[in-house]
Steps between C-alpha positions, in 0.01 A plus 500: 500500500119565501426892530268534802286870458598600923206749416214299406500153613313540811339812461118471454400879506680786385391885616413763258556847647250762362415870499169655439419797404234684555378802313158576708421800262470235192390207721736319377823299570795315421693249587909507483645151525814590687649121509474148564693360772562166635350582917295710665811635681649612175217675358449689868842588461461655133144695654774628745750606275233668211322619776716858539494546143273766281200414466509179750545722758212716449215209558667229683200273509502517170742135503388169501640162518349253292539091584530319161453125477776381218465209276077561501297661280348802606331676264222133404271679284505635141438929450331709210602874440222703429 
């Protein structure tokens, strides 16, 4: 019997469910990769469920839900650190 992934063999996207935060007296900000999750639905349902906790609570705009294209590149281009 052939093992058949039930997660991935359709799936084209998967949803990457982020935080950012924002400290406006550095200008600066951050970005908390809270999961990855296999719909939209899911990943509304994890903004839900983080959404009462410290922190989360205090800037709830601070989520966002990120569409990301499997099996493709998506970073095409070399980098340099200076």
């Amino acid at each position: 019997m052939r093992f058949k992934s039930i997660f991935c063999s359709d799936m084209e996207n998967v949803y990457l469910l982020w935080f950012i935060c924002r400290d406006p007296k550095l200008n600066d900000e951050d970005g908390l990769l809270i999961g990855v999750y296999s719909s939209m639905e899911k990943a509304e349902d994890a903004k839900v469920r983080l959404g009462q906790e410290n922190g989360f609570r205090d800037d709830p705009s601070g989520f966002e839900i990120c569409p990301y294209k499997i099996d493709e590149d998506n970073w095409t281009k070399g980098f340099s650190i200076s």
